[in-house]
RODO-2510 file (C-alpha; in nm, 4 decimals, decimal comma):
residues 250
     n   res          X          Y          Z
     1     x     9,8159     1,8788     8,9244
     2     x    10,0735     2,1298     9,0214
     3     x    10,3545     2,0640     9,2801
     4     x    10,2732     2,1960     9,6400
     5     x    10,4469     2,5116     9,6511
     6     x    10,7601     2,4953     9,9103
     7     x    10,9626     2,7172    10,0406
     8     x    11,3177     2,5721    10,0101
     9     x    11,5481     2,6335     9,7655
    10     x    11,8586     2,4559     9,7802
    11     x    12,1767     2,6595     9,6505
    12     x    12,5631     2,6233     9,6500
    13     x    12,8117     2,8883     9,6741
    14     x    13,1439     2,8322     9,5450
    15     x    13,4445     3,0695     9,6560
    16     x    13,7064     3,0588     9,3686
    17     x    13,9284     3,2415     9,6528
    18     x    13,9142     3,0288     9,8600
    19     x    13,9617     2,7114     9,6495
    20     x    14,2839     2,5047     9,6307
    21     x    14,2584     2,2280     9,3938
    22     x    14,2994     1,9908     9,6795
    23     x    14,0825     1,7488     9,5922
    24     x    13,8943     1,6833     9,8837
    25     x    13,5631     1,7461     9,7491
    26     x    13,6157     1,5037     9,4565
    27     x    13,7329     1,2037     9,6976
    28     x    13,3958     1,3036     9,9324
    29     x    13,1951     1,2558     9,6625
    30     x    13,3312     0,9488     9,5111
    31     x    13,2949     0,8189     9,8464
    32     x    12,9466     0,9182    10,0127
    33     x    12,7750     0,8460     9,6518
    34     x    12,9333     0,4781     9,5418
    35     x    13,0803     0,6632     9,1975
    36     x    13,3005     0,3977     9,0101
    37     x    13,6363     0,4463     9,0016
    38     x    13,8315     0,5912     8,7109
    39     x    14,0940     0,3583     8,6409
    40     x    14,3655     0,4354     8,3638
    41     x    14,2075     0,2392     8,1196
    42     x    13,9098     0,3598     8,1603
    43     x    14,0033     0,7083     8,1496
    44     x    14,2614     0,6121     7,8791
    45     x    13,9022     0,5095     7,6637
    46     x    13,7534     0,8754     7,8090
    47     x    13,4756     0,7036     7,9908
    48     x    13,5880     0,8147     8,3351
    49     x    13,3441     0,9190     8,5896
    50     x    13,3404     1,2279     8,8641
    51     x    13,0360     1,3667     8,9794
    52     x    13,2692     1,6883     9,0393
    53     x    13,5621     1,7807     8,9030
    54     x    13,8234     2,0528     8,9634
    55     x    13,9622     2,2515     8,6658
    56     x    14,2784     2,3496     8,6748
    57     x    14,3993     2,6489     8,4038
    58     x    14,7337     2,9042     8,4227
    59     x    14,7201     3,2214     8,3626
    60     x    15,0371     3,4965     8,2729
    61     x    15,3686     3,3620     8,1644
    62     x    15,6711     3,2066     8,2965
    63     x    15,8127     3,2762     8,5304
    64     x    15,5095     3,4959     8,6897
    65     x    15,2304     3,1660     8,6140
    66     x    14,9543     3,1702     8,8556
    67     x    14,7844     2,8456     8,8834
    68     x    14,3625     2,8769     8,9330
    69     x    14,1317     2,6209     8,9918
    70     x    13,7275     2,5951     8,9644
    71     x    13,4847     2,3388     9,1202
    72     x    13,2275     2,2348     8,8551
    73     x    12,9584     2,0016     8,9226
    74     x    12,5891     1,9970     8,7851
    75     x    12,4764     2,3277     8,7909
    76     x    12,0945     2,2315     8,8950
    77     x    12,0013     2,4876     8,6116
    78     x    11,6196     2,6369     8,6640
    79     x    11,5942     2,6157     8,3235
    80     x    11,8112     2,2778     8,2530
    81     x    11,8565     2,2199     7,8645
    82     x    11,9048     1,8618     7,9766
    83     x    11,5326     1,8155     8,1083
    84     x    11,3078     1,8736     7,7852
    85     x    11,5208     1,6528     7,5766
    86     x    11,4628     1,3053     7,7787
    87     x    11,2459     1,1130     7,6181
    88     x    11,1147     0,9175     7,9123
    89     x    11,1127     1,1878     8,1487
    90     x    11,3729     1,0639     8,3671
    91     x    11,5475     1,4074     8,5016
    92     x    11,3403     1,7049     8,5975
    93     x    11,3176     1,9836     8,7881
    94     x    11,1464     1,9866     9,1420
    95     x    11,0070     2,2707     9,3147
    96     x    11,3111     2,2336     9,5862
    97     x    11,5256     2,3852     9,3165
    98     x    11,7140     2,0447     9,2361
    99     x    11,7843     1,8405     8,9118
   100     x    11,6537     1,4830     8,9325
   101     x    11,8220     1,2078     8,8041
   102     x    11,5605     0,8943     8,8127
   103     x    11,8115     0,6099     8,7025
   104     x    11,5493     0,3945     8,7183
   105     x    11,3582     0,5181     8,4760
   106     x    11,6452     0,6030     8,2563
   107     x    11,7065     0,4179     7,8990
   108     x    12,0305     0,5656     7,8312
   109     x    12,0064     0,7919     7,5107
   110     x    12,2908     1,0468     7,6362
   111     x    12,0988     1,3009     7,4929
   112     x    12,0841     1,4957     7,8385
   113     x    12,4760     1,4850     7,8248
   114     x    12,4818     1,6478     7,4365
   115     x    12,2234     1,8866     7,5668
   116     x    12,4678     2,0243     7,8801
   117     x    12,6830     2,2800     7,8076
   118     x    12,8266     2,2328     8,1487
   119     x    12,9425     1,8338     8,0434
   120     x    12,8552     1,7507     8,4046
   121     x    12,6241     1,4061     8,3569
   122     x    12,7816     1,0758     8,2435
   123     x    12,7180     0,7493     8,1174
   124     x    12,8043     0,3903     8,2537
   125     x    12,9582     0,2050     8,0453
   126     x    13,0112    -0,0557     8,2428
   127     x    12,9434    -0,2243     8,5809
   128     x    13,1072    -0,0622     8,8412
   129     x    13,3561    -0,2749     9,0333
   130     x    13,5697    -0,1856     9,3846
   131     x    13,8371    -0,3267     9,4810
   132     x    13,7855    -0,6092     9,7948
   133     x    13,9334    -0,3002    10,0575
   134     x    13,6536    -0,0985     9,9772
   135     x    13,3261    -0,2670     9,8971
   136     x    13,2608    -0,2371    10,2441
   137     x    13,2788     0,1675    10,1750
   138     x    13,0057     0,1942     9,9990
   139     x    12,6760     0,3648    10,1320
   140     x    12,4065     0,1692    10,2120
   141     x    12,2009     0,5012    10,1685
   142     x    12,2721     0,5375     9,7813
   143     x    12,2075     0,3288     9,4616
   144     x    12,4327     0,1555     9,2982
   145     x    12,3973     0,2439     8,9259
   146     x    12,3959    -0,0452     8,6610
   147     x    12,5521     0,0355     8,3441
   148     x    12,3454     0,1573     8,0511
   149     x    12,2294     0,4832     8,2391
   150     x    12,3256     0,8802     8,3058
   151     x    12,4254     1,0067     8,6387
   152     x    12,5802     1,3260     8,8118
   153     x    12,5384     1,5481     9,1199
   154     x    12,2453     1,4954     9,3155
   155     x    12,3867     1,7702     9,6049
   156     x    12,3572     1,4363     9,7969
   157     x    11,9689     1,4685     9,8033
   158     x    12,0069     1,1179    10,0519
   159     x    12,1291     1,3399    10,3167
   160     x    11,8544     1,6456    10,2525
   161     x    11,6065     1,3423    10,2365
   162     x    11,7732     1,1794    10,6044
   163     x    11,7943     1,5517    10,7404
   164     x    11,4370     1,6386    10,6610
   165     x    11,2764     1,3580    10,8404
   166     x    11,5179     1,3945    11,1631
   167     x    11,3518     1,7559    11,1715
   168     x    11,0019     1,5981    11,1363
   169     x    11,0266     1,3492    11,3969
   170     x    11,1588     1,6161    11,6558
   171     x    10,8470     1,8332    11,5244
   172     x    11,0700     2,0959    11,3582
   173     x    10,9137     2,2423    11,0099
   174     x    11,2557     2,3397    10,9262
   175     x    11,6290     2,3035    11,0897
   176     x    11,7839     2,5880    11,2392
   177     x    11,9280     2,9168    11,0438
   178     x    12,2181     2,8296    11,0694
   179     x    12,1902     2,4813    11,0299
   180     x    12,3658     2,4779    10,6801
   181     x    12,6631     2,6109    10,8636
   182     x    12,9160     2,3007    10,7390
   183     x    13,0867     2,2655    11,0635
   184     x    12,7766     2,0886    11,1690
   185     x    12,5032     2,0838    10,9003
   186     x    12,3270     1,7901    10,8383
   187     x    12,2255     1,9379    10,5118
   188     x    12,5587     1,9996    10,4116
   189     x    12,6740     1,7729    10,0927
   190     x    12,9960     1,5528    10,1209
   191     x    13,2063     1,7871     9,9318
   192     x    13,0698     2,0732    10,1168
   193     x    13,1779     1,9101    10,4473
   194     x    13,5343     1,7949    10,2781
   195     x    13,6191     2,0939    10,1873
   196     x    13,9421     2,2282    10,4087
   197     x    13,8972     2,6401    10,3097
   198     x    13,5010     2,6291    10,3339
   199     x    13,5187     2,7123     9,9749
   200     x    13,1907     2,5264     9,9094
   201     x    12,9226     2,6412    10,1033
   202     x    12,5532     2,4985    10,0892
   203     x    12,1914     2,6062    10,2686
   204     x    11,8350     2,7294    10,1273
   205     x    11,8900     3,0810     9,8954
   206     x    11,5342     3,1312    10,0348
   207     x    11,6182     3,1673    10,4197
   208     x    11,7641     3,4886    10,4327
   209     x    11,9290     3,3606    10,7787
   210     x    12,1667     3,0964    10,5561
   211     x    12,4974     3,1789    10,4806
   212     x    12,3858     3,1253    10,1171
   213     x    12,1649     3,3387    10,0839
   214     x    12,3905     3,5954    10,2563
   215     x    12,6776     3,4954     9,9925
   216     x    12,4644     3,5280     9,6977
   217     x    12,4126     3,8755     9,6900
   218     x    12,8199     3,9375     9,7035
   219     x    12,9576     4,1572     9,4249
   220     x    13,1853     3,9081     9,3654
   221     x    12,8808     3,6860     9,2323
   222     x    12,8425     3,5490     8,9193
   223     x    12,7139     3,1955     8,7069
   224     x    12,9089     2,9597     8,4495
   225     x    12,8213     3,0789     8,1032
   226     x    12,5714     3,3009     8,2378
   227     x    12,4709     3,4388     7,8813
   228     x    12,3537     3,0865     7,7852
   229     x    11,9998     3,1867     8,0534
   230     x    12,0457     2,8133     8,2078
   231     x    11,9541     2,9488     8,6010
   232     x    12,1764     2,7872     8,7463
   233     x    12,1472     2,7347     9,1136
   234     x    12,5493     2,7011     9,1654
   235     x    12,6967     3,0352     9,2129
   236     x    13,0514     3,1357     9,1948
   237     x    13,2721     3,4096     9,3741
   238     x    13,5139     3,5684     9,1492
   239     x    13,9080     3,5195     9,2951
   240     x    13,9959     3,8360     9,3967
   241     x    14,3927     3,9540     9,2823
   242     x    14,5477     4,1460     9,5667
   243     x    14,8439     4,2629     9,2533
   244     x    14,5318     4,4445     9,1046
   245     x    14,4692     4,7035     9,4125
   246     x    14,1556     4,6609     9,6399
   247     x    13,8208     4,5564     9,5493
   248     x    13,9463     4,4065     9,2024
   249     x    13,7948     4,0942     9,0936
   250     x    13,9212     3,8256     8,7944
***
């Protein structure tokens, strides 16, 4: 039996502009979703984990080096190359326009990870372990994964999940328009809400009230290796270069 059809779509929007390599989102994360912490030796082994991770590249050359930086986290492609080669079926795609990750159901063949061309999902390799300061950090509201399985973004589906039956109790079918505004939206993922230059912004592409769906259609749009046909439901705004006159985009 098919889905019920739904009328969400859930959507990021990420400003290269606006981004500056801070870090903010990547501590938010690591925080609000209990991911293990890279330690030198483990990223000394290249098994270190981030759900999201900020690229950092140079272009021109000295002295006139500009530094740019790029958010990348899974992509929640419409047509993820990581879904049709699990063998148990443990991510797909829902009809709210996110990638599932069921870790519970998931044996560990890495072949979702070979499969992305975004290299967004890992693998534990081992159990994860906090310090004594901050095992009382973690959130109650998210699994801690054993070892042996994939992970990555979820665009913190716990909170969507928490936000969704808030509305239904106070007999809303939906929040607000603009309640993906992330000054004070619920919906709004921990990076999203981290994020000091609102570079990240998050809401339903489908309400055409949302500040996503309003950023989408910016000529400034465009996807990470769009020519590969993944859908992806991330979308970036080109940085614009004031040295390149008016209206130009990199």
């Amino acid at each position: 039996m098919a889905e019920p059809q739904v009328d969400v779509k859930w959507s990021m929007v990420v400003d290269i502009d606006k981004c500056t390599g801070c870090q903010a989102c990547v501590v938010a994360c690591q925080s609000e979703n209990n991911v293990p912490i890279s330690t030198q030796e483990l990223y000394d082994q290249r098994r270190q984990m981030t759900w999201i991770r900020v690229e950092r590249y140079w272009e021109g050359d000295f002295p006139d080096v500009k530094a740019r930086y790029i958010p990348i986290m899974c992509q929640h492609c419409d047509t993820a190359p990581c879904e049709p080669v699990c063998p148990v079926f443990a991510t797909y795609h829902n009809n709210e326009g996110l990638n599932v990750q069921v870790y519970n159901r998931c044996v560990g063949t890495r072949y979702c990870a070979n499969n992305c061309p975004y290299q967004v999902r890992f693998f534990n390799f081992w159990e994860p372990v906090w310090p004594d300061s901050l095992k009382n950090q973690l959130n109650p509201d998210v699994t801690v994964r054993s070892r042996g399985i994939m992970e990555k973004c979820s665009f913190c589906v716990q909170r969507l999940r928490r936000s969704e039956r808030d509305a239904a109790q106070n007999g809303d079918d939906r929040p607000a328009d603009d309640a993906f505004d992330p000054s004070h939206g619920a919906f709004a993922p921990a990076c999203v809400r981290a994020c000091p230059t609102d570079a990240l912004v998050f809401g339903d592409a489908n309400n055409p009230n949302s500040r996503v769906a309003s950023l989408a259609h910016s000529d400034r749009r465009y996807h990470l290796l769009e020519h590969l046909g993944t859908e992806p439901n991330v979308i970036y705004l080109k940085k614009i270069d004031p040295e390149a006159g008016d209206g130009n985009h990199e």
